[in-house]
C-alpha positions in Angstrom: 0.0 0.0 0.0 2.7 2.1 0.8 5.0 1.5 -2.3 4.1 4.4 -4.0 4.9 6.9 -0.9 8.4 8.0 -0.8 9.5 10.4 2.4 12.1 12.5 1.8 14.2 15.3 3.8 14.0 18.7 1.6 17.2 18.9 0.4 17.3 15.6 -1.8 13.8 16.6 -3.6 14.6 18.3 -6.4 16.9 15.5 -7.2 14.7 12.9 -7.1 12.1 14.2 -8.8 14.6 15.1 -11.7 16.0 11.6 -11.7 12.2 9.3 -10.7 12.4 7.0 -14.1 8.4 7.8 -14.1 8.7 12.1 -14.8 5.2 13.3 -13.6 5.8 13.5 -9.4 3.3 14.3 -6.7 4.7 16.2 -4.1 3.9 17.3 -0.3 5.9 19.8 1.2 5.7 20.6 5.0 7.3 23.3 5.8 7.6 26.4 6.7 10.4 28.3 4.3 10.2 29.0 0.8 9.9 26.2 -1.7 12.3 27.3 -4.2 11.2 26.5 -7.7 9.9 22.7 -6.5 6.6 24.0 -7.0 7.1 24.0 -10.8 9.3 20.5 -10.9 6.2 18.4 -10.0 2.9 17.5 -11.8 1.1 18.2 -8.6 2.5 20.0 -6.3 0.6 20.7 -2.6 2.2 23.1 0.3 1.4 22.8 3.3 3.0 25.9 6.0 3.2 24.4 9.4 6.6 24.3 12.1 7.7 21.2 13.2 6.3 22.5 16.2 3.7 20.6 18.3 0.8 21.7 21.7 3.0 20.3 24.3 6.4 22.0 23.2 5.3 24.4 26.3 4.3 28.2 27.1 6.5 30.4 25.8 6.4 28.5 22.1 3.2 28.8 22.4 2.9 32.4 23.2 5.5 32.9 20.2 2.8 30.9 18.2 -0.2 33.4 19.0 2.4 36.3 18.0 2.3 34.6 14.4 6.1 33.6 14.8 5.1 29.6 14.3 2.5 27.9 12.5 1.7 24.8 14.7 -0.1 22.3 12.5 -3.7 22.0 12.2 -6.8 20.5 10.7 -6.8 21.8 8.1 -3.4 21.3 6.8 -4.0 17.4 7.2 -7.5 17.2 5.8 -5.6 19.5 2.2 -2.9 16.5 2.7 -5.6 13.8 2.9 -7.9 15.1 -0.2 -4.6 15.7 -2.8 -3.9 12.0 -1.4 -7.4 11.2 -2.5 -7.3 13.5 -6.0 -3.6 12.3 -7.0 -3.2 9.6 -9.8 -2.2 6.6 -8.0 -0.5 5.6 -10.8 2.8 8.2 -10.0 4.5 7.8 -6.6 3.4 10.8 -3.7 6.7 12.4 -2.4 6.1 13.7 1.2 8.7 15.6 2.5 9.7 18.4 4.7 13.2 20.2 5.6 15.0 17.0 7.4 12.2 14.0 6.1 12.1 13.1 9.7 8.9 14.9 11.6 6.5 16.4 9.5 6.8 13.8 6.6 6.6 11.2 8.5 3.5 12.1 10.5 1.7 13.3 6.9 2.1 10.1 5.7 0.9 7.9 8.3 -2.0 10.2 8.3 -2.7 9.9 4.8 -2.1 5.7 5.2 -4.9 6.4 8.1 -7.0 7.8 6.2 -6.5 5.2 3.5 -8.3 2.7 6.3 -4.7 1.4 7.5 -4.9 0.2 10.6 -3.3 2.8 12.8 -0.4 0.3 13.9 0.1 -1.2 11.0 0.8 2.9 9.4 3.4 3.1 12.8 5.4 -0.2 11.0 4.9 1.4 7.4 6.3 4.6 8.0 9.3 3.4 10.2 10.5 1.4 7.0 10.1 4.1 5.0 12.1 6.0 7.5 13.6 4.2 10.2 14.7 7.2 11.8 11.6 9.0 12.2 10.1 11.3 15.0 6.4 12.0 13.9 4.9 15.2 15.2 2.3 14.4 17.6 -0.1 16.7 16.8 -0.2 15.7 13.1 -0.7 11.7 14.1 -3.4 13.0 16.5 -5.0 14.8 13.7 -4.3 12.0 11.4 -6.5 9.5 13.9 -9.0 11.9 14.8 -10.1 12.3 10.9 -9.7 8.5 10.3 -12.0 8.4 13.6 -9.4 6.2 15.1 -8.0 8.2 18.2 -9.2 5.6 20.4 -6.1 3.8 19.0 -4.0 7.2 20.2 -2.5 6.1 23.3 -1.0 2.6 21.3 0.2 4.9 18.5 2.3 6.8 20.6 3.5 4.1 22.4 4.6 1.9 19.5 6.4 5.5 17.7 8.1 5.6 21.3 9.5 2.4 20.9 10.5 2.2 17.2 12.3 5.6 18.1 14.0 3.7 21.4 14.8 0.6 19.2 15.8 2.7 16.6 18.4 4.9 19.0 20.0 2.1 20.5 21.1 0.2 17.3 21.9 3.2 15.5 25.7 4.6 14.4 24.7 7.8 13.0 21.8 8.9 10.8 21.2 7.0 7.3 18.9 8.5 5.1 17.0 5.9 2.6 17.1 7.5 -0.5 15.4 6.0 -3.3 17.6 3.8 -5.5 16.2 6.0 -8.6 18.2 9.4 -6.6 21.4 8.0 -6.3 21.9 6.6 -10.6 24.4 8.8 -12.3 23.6 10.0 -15.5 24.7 9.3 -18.3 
């Protein structure tokens, strides 16, 4: 189900849409700088402008939030995420990415699988192949199960993303990012 969903960390995306042996890309970026000239390398491009911020990150974030300095993510931002998910031709892969492919990428896409009717779990497993080194944003996987009206699963979610990120800490010798095998061909 999830063969067809890359994540990716910002600064490897215009490369792999260049180099993806299929041209016509789908892309969704989280984040909150500019985009460059991505917007016009993809056949469907979707923004969304939210920190990697989340609710319990404490007060004085917060208070910078209401003075407009962050964008905390919302609703909104996962239900645009959701319907381009829905709208996209499944036929071309669905690049999600933001500026390191670790926090909001990761929690857009298990809230797209979600939404998809994966079993909230089962998304936790998905995305942590995908990228092994992930920290989801908890607001954006609460989001994600309260529009798949699964949040009764919420306190198992964030347990099992506790645990792949423990299991994941205490094997690890530094980060390695899983490109896509397409990225890293030299041309020609």
């Amino acid at each position: 189900m999830t063969k067809e969903i890359f994540i990716l960390p910002g600064d490897v995306l215009e490369e792999a849409i260049r180099r993806h042996p299929e041209k016509p890309t789908q892309v969704i970026l989280c984040r909150g700088g500019e985009d460059g000239e991505l917007h016009k390398l993809a056949t469907k491009f979707l923004r969304l402008k939210f920190d990697d911020i989340h609710r319990g990150m404490g007060d004085k974030l917060m208070a910078e939030v209401a003075l407009g300095k962050y964008t905390l993510p919302s609703k909104h931002h996962i239900q645009q995420a959701i319907q381009f998910d829905r709208n996209r031709d499944k036929n071309i892969p669905l690049f999600v990415c933001c500026s390191a492919g670790i926090s909001r990428s990761t929690s857009t896409a298990f809230a797209i699988m979600v939404s998809r009717g994966m079993e909230p779990l089962l998304a936790v497993d998905e995305v942590f192949k995908l990228c092994p080194y992930a920290s989801p944003n908890v607001d954006v996987v609460n989001i994600g199960l309260l529009l798949a009206g699964k949040v009764h699963h919420r306190v198992r979610v964030l347990d099992a993303i506790k645990r792949k990120k423990k299991e994941w800490e205490s094997s690890r010798t530094g980060i390695k990012v899983i490109i896509p095998s397409f990225v890293n061909q030299t041309t020609g």
